[in-house]
KOLNUNU-52178 format. One record per residue (C-alpha): x, y negated, z negated; residue in one letter. Coordinates in steps of 0.25 Angstrom, whole numbers, padded with zeros to 4 digits, always signed. Layout:
N
XYZA...
END
This chain:
841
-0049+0065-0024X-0039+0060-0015X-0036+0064-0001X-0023+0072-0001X-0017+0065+0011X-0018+0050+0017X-0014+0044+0003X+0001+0043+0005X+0006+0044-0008X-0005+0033-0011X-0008+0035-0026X-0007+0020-0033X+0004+0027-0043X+0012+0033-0034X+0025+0027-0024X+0030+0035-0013X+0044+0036-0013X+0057+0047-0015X+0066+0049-0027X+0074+0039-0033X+0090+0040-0029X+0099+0049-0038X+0109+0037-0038X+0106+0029-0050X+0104+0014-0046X+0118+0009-0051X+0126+0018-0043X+0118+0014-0031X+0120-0001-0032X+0135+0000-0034X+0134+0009-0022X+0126-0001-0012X+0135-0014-0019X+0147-0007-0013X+0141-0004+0000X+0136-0019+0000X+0150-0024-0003X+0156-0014+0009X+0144-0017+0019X+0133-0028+0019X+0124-0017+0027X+0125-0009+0014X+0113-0009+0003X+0115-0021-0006X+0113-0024-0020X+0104-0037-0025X+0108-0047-0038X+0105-0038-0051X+0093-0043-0055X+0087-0040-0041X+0092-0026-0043X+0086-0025-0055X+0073-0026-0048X+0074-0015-0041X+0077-0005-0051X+0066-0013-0061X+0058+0000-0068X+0045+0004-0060X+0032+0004-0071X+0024+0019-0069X+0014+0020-0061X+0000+0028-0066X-0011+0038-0061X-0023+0039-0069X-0030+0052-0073X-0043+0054-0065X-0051+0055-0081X-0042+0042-0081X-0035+0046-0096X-0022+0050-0093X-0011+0041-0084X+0000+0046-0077X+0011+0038-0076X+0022+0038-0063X+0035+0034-0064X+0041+0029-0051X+0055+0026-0050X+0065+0017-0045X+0068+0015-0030X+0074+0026-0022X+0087+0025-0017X+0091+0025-0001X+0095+0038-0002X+0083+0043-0005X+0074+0034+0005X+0084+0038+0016X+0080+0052+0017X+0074+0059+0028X+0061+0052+0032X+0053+0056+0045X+0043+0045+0052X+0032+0052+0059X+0017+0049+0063X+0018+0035+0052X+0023+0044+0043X+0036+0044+0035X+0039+0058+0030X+0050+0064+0019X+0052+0077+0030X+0060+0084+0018X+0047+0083+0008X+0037+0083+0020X+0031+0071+0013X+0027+0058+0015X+0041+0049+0015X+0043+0042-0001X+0054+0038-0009X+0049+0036-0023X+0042+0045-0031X+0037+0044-0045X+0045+0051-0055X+0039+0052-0067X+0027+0055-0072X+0018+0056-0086X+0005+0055-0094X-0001+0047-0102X-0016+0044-0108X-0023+0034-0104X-0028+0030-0118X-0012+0031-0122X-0004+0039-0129X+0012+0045-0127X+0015+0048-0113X+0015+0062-0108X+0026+0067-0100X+0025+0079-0089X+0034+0091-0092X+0039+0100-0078X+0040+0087-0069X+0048+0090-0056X+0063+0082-0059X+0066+0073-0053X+0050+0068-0050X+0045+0065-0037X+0030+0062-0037X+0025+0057-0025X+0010+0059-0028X+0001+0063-0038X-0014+0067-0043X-0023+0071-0056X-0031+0081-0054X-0047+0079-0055X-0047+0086-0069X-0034+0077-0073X-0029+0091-0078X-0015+0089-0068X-0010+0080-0059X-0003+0084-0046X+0010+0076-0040X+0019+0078-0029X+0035+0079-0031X+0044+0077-0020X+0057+0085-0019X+0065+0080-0009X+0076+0090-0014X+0066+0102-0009X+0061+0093+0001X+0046+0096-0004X+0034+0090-0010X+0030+0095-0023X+0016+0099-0029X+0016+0095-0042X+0006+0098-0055X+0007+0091-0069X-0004+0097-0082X-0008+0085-0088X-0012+0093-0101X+0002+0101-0101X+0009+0088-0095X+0017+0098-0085X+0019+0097-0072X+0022+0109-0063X+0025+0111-0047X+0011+0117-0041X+0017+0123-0027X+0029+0127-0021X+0025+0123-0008X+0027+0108-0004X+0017+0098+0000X+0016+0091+0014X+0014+0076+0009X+0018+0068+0022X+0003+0064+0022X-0003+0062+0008X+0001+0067-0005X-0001+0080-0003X-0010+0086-0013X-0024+0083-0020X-0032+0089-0029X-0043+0097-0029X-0054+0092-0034X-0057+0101-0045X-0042+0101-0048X-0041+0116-0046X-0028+0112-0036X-0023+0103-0027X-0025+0102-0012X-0010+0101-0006X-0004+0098+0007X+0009+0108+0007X+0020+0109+0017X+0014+0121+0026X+0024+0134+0022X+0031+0139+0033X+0030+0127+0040X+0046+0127+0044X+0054+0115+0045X+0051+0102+0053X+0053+0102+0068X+0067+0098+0071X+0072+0088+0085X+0081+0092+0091X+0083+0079+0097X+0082+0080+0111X+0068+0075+0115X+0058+0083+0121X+0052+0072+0130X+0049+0057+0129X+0036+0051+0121X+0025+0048+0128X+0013+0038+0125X+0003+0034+0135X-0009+0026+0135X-0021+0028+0145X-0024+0015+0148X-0039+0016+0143X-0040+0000+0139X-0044+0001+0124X-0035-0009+0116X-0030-0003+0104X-0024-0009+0093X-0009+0000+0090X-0003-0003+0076X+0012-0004+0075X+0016+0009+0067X+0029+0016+0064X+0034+0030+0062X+0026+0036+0073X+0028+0049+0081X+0038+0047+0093X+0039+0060+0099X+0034+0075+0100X+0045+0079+0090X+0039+0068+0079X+0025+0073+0080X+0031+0089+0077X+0038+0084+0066X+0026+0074+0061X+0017+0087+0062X+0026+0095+0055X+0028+0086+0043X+0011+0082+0043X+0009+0099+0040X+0003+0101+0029X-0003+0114+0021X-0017+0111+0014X-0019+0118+0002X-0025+0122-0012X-0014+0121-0022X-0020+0126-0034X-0016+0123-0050X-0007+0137-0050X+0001+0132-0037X-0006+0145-0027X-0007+0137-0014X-0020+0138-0004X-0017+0133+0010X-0029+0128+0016X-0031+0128+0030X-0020+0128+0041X-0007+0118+0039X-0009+0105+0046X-0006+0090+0048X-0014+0085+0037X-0017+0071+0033X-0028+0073+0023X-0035+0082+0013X-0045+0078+0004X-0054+0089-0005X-0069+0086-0007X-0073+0082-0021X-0080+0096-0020X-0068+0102-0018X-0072+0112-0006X-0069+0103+0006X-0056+0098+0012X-0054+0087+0020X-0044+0088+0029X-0037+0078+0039X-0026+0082+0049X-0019+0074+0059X-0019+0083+0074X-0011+0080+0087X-0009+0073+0095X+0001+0063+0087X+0003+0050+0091X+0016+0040+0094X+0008+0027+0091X+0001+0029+0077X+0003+0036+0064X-0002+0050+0060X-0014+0043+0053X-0018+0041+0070X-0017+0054+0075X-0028+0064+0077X-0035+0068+0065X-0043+0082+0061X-0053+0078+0049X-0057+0092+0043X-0065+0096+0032X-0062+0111+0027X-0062+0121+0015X-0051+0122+0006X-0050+0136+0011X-0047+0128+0025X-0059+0131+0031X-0064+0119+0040X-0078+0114+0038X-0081+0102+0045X-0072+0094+0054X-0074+0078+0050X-0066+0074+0062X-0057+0075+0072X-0050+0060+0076X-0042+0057+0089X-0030+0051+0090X-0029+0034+0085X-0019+0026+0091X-0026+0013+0092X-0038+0005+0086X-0045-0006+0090X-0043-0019+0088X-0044-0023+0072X-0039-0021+0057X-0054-0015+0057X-0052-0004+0070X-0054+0010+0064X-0052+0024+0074X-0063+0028+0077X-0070+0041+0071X-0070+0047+0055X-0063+0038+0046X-0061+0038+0031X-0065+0052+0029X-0066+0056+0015X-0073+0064+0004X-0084+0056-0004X-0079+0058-0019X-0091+0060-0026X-0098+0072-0016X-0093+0086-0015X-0088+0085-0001X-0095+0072+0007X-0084+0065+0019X-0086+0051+0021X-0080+0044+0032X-0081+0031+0042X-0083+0031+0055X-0081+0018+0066X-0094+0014+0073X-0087+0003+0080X-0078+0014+0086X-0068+0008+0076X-0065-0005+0084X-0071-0017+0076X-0070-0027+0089X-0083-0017+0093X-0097-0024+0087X-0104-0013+0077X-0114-0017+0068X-0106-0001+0060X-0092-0004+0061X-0092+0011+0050X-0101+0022+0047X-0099+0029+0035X-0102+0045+0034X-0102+0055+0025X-0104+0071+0026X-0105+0081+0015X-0101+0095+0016X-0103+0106+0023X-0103+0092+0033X-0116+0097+0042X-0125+0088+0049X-0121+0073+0051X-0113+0064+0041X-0121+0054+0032X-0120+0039+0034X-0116+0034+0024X-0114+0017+0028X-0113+0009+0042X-0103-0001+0041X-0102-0013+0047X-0086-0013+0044X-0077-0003+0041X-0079+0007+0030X-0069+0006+0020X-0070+0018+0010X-0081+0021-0001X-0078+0025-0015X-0089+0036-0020X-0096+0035-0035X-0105+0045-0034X-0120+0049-0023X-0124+0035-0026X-0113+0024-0027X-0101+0023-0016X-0095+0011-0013X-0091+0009+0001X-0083-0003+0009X-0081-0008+0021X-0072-0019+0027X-0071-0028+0040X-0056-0031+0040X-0058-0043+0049X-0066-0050+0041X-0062-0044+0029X-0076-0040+0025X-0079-0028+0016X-0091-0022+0011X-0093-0014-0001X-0107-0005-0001X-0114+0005-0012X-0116+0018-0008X-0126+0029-0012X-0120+0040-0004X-0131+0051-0009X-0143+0041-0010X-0146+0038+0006X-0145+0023+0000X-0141+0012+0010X-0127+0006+0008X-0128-0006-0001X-0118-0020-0002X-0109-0021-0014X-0100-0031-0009X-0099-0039+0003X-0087-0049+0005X-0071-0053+0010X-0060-0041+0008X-0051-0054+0006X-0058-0061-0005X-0052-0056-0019X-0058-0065-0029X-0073-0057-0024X-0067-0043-0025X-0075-0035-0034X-0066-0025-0036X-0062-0009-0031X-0072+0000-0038X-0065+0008-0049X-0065+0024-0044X-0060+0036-0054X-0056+0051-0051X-0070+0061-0053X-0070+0074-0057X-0065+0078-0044X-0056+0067-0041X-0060+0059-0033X-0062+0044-0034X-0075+0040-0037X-0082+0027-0043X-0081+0024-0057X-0094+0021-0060X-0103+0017-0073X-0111+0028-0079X-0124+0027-0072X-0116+0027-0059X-0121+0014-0054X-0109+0006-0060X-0093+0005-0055X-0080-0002-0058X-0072-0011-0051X-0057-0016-0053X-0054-0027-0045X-0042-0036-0044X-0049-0049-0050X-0044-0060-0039X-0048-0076-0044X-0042-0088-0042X-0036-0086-0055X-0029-0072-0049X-0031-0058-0051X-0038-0052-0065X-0042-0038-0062X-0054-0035-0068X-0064-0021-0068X-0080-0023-0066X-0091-0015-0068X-0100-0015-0058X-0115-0011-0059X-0123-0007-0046X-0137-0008-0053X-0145-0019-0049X-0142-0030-0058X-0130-0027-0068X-0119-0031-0059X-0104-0032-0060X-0097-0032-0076X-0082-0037-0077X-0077-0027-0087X-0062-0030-0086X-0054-0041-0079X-0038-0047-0082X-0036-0060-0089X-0024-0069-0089X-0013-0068-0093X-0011-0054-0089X-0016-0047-0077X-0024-0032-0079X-0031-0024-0070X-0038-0012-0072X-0032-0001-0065X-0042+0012-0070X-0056+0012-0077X-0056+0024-0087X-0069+0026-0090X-0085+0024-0083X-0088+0015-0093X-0076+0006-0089X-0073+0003-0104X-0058+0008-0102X-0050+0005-0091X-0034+0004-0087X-0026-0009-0085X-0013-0012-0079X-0010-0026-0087X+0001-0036-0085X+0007-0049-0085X+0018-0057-0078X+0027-0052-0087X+0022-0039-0091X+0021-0028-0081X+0007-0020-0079X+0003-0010-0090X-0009+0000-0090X-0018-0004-0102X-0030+0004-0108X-0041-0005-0110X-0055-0004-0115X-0066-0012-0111X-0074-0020-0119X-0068-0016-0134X-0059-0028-0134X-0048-0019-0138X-0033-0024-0131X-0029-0016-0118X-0020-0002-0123X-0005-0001-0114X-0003+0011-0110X+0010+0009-0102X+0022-0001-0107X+0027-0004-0093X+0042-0013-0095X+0045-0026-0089X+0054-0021-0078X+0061-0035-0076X+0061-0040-0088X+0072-0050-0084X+0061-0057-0075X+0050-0054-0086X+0048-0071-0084X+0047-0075-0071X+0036-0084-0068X+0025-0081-0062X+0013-0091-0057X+0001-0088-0047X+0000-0100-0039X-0010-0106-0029X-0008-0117-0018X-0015-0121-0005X-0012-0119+0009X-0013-0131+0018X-0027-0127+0024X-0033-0125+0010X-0030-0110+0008X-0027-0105-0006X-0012-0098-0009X-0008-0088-0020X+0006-0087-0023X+0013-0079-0036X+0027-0091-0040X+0036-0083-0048X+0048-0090-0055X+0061-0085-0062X+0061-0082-0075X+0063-0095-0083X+0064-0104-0072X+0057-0117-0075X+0055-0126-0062X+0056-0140-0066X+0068-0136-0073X+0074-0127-0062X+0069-0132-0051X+0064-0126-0039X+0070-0112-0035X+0074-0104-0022X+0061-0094-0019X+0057-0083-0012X+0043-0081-0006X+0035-0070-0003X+0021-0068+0004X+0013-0057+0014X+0003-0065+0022X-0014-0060+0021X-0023-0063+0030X-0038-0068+0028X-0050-0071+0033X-0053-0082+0023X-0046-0095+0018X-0053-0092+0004X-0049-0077+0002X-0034-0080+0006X-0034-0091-0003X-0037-0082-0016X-0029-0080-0028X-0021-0065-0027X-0013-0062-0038X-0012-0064-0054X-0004-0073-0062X-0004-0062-0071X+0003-0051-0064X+0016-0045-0069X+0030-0052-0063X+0035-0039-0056X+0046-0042-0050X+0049-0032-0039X+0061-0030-0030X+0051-0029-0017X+0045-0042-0018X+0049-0057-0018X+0051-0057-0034X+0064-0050-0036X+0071-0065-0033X+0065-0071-0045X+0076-0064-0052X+0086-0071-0042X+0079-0084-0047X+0071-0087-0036X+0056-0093-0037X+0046-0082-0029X+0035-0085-0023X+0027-0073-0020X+0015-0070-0013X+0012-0084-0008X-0003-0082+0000X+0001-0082+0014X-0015-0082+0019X-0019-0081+0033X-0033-0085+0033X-0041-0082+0047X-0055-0088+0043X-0067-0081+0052X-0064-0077+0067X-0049-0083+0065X-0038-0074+0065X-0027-0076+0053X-0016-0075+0061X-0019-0086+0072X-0013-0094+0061X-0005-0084+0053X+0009-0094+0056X+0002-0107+0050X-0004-0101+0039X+0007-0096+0034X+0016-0108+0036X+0005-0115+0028X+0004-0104+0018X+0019-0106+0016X+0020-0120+0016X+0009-0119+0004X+0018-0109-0005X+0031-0118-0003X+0024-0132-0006X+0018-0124-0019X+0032-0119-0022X+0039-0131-0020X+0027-0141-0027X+0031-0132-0041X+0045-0136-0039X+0048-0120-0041X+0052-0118-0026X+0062-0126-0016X+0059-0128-0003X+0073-0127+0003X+0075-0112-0005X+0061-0104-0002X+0061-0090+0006X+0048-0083+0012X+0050-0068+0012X+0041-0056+0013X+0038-0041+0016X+0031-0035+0029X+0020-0046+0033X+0029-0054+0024X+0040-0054+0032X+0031-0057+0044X+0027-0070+0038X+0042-0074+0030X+0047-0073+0045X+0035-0082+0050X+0037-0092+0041X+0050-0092+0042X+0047-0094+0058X+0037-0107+0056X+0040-0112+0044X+0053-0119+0036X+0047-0117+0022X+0059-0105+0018X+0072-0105+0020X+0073-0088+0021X+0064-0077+0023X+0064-0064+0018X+0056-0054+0028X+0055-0040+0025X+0050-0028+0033X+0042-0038+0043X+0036-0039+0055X+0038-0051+0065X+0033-0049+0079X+0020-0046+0080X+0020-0040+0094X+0028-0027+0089X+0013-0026+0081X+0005-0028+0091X-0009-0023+0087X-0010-0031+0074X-0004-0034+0061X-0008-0036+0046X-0022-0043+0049X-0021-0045+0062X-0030-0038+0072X-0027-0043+0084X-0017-0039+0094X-0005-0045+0099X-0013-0045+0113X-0024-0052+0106X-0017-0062+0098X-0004-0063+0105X-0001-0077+0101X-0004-0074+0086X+0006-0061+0087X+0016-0068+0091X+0013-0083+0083X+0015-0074+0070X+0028-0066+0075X+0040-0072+0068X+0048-0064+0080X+0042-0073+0089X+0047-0085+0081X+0060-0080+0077X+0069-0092+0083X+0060-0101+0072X+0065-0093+0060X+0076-0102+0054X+0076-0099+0040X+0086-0086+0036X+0076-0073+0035X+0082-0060+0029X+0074-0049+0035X+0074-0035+0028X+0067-0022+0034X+0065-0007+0033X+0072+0001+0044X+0058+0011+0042X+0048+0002+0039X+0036+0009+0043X+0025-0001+0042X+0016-0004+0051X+0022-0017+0061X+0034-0018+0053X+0045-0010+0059X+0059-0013+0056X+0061-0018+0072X+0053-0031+0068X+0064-0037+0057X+0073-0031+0066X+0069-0040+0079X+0066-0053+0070X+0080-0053+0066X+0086-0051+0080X+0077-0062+0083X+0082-0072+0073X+0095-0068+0074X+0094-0069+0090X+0089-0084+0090X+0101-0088+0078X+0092-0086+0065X+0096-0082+0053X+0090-0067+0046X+0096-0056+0042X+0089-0041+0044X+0090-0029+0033X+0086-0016+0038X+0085-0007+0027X+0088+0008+0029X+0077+0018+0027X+0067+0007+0023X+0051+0006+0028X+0042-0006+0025X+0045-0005+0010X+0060-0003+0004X+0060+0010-0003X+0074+0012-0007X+0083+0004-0018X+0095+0000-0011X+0086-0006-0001X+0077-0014-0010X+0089-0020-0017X+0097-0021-0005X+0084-0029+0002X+0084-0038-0013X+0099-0040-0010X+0096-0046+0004X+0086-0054-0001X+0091-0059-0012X+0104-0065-0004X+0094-0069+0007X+0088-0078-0004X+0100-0082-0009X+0107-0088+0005X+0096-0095+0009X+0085-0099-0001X+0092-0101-0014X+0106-0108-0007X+0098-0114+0004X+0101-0127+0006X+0089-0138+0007X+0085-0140+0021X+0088-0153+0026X+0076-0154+0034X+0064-0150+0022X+0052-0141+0024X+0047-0139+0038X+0034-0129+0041X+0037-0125+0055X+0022-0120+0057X+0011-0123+0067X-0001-0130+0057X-0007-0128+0045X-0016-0118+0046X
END
């Protein structure tokens, strides 16, 4: 059963988004073609073919019902236009909130819906669907007789609770009043699928408290001075003032309530600013989560006080789980946790059983403790002391329940990237037993994720084998050959061991994506091929009968149906082994051709091992998608892509990857361009370096010590380290206790070394973590400050991702000129290839 806040529209099948533009996609492209030829700060248009792109069909997306025989399919559409992502938006407490809809901020909803069972048949359509569809969330009921979704009207400025008969294949609106989804979806169901459990906009709550600008007095922070070194993330869209927090409260709200199959309404308990419910399996116990005062300017709403409640669903409180301060810093560490009750939840397979974690190590893991976590659980009515249920030596990473005498439980150790997998017998006073022990970083030995399904009830629970001592696992099939997914059966009884039931051959590419029954006989694929795009098959084990379609997803470019696609591997100079995806224009033949302008594009990892970094990622046998967002779109401009190149940064033992982030990633890059220009398919005179976030970080790095590109394309980046001064990525250290490396890996800091043209595009409301639009802005005053060359986009009503279409194609128009000017028409440089870097690393 899932938790009805905390999930953020999280669902796999769903994208968060408003509705598309009413102005059909022609009208709008003549419109921003004439602004373009008036103004060269107006949205532009790309060649044709890159437009095409960006308008390419998007294949459905699909839920499956919990008895796993019917699948719903969700259509979402095409991109939204400017007008539509540029409405009202509030940014309060690390929230962005739609204050019309009193939701959580999106631009793109699905817009169709239908059924289909899962052994094939005609599609069913749903009669009585709101027009036009706005589905921002949705769930099957336990019994799989309905499903419930939320449309959002942002004519009536209100969420909608929404119910569909499956039998009848009607859907009808359950409940006048709105929901309140800035936190969660808003609604769940109740386990015995009697009703839903709602978060609804509280009635008579009034309208939101207005500013009448004049301020009522300064902000004030102050800090006591008490010594305690902290470790403060760099986070956006926080509280500024007295008047944010009234408005934050305001918006936060929410009613709880039973909202039963006729649409009557029970309010449970008092309004207030919730941030989780979740029903017990037995369907008698809430657990309630509620943010409390006081607010903070420094950290997100997920830091402020917190009241952990269990109660009736008449509202009645029964035990109070917790009541947790203020958190504005944490030690030291990627493995620093607050300290206190963490990861509360309901054990699926009990009536009404909390688990949680607690820090033994008072959450700081510089402190030695032979327990870093202890694990509890307490049943209802919660008397006397919560059980142990493990001591952990790392931290406790979650447990998925099978039933009284199989859970399996992991921990990990982020700096050594350790994890643990144990065996659970929650009921049998049995001592935790190891599964698994090994490196969170080495693929080829992943065993997979254990296969869960929908109970009775709905919550997720272990698939297992009929004598209960059996369970599935679909993993992603990592070799040196590539990925081939495969499905095990794995038998806990001394002696029988692990079965391969399934796995992907060449030269297509399937995963399993659902096991349909307990004797794994029948299972769903997804199935493609690099130049046919994922479909869902039926297959069943061991009959030798062929795979059955039940979806005909289209090409959705056909006109680059032939690029060519090859998984290559070469060696870095110290040994390490390099994955890289070449992709070639359709019919260009090398020796006849000769080597073409290309455009690559990479995100650096971090590892603790030379071996892990060095494995394979990837399958030759994926489908070519060639997507607007990524580096591919210019193999329709004829320009050879490489995508992907490993950018390893390998800190073996007690060293830390980035004391040599700057020469491993010269060396890295050095690597990819020998490899490119040995197969004749690349020139060394026409190659640009370009990437997204921590991309952009390293395309403005390499840029800065090294002359293997002639351009860089850096988007939504960030490039001086001291504006993120408690850590970064995988760093854990602060700029206090690794100032040199802060400011050895800070392109800002090296700005008068960046020689080579850099085109610099970035959200004018990016909201990430680090990333604020004030970090592209600042390298570019730089580089135009000391007489280099870029050129900064700021795009209007943009966050770390690009939401709406004008800016998509005008960030492809930009691009693609970029790459004209100063790859494809560079001239050869007189002086060759020079790494401008400190040594091999």
């Amino acid at each position: 059963m899932a938790t009805l806040a905390l999930r953020h529209l999280a669902a796999p099948f769903l994208v968060a988004t408003l509705l598309w533009s009413s102005a059909p996609a022609q009208a709008r492209d003549a419109q921003a073609a004439t602004a373009a030829a008036a103004d060269d700060s107006g949205y532009r248009l790309p060649p044709p073919a890159l437009r095409a792109l960006v308008d390419a069909p998007q294949p459905p997306r699909l839920s499956l019902s919990p008895r796993r025989d019917v699948i719903a399919y969700l259509q979402v559409p095409s991109l939204p236009g400017i007008d539509v992502v540029a409405q009202p938006e509030l940014r309060l407490g690390g929230l962005r909130i739609h204050p019309r809809t009193h939701s959580a901020s999106a631009f793109t909803f699905v817009d169709d819906l239908w059924l289909q069972a899962v052994d094939g048949g005609a599609e069913r359509r749903i009669a009585g669907l709101p027009q036009p569809l706005a589905l921002a969330a949705m769930q099957w009921s336990p019994d799989q007789r309905h499903i419930a979704f939320s449309h959002v009207d942002t004519r009536a400025g209100r969420v909608e609770l929404w119910l569909v008969d499956v039998a009848a294949g009607r859907a009808r609106r359950l409940t006048d009043q709105p929901l309140g989804s800035v936190v969660g979806e808003g609604f769940d169901w109740l386990p015995d699928g009697s009703g839903l459990l709602a978060m609804l906009r509280p009635q008579g709550q009034g309208a939101a408290p207005a500013s009448d600008g004049v301020p009522r007095g300064p902000s004030i922070q102050e800090t006591d001075g008490d010594g305690r070194v902290q470790s403060l993330r760099t986070y956006q869209d926080l509280l500024r003032n007295p008047q944010d927090a009234e408005v934050l409260a305001y918006y936060m709200t929410t009613q709880l309530a039973r909202v039963g199959l006729d649409g009557r309404v029970t309010p449970i308990a008092a309004p207030g600013m919730h941030v989780g419910a979740a029903v017990s399996p037995d369907g008698r116990h809430l657990l309630r989560q509620r943010i409390e005062r006081p607010f903070s300017y420094l950290v997100p709403y997920s830091r402020f006080p917190r009241r952990i409640d269990v109660i009736d669903l008449d509202g009645r409180l029964l035990h109070t789980v917790a009541t947790l301060p203020l958190v504005e810093g944490l030690p030291t560490g990627n493995d620093a946790v607050a300290p206190g009750v963490r990861r509360v939840a309901w054990r699926a397979d009990a009536p009404a059983t909390l688990v949680w974690a607690e820090a033994q190590d008072g959450g700081d893991p510089a402190r030695e403790a032979e327990v870093r976590d202890r694990v509890f659980a307490h049943a209802a009515p919660f008397k006397g002391k919560p059980q142990v249920l493990a001591d952990l030596s790392m931290r406790y990473a979650g447990v998925r329940w099978g039933h009284g005498s199989l859970a399996l439980l992991t921990e990990s150790w982020w700096k050594t990237r350790r994890l643990r997998e144990w065996r659970l017998a929650p009921d049998a006073g049995i001592a935790p037993v190891l599964l698994r022990e090994g490196s969170r970083e080495d693929r080829y030995a992943d065993p997979g994720e254990p296969v869960t399904h929908a109970d009775a009830r709905g919550f997720q629970r272990l698939l297992t084998t009929a004598d209960g001592e059996g369970i599935y696992r679909i993993g992603e099939g990592a070799s040196a050959e590539g990925d081939r997914p495969f499905l095990d059966r794995q038998q806990f009884r001394a002696g029988a061991g692990t079965k391969r039931l399934f796995q992907s051959e060449a030269p297509v590419y399937e995963a399993v994506i659902a096991v349909l029954d307990a004797a794994g006989a029948r299972i769903l694929t997804t199935r493609e091929s690099p130049t046919s795009p994922p479909n869902v098959y039926l297959r069943v084990l061991g009959n030798g009968a062929a795979p059955v379609a039940l979806t005909d997803v289209p090409h959705p470019t056909p006109e680059l149906r032939d690029v060519s696609k090859e998984q290559i591997r070469y060696t870095r100079a110290d040994g390490v082994e390099m994955t890289a995806n070449l992709y070639l224009p359709p019919g260009y033949q090398a020796q006849r051709d000769g080597p073409l302008p290309m455009l690559a594009w990479a995100y650096p990892r971090e590892f603790k091992s030379a071996d892990a970094a060095g494995q394979v990622t990837g399958s030759p046998h994926r489908f070519n998608r060639i997507s607007y967002w990524g580096p591919l779109a210019y193999l329709a401009q004829g320009y050879a892509v490489l995508d992907g190149p490993t950018m390893p940064i390998v800190g073996e033992g007690d060293a830390e990857p980035n004391d040599t982030y700057i020469a491993q990633l010269v060396a890295s890059a050095q690597a990819a361009v020998d490899e490119v220009v040995k197969r004749g398919v690349a020139d060394p005179d026409r190659i640009a370096i370009g990437g997204h976030s921590y991309g952009a970080f390293m395309t403005a790095n390499l840029l800065a010590h090294s002359d293997l590109f002639r351009a860089g394309i850096a988007r939504s980046g960030a490039y001086n380290r001291s504006l993120t001064p408690f850590g970064f990525q995988a760093e854990e250290r602060s700029y206090w206790q690794a100032t040199d490396t802060y400011q050895a890996m800070s392109p800002f800091d090296h700005a008068d070394r960046i020689d080579e043209p850099v085109l610099i595009i970035h959200g004018e409301q990016d909201n990430n973590s680090g990333t604020f639009p004030m970090q592209s802005e600042r390298l570019f005053s730089a580089i135009k400050g000391l007489g280099g060359q870029a050129r900064l986009v700021m795009l209007p009503n943009e966050s770390h991702g690009y939401r709406a279409r004008e800016s998509i194609l005008h960030m492809l128009a930009e691009t693609n000129d970029w790459l004209e000017k100063y790859v494809r028409n560079a001239p050869p440089r007189a002086a060759g290839v020079e790494v401008r870097a400190a040594a091999t690393p």
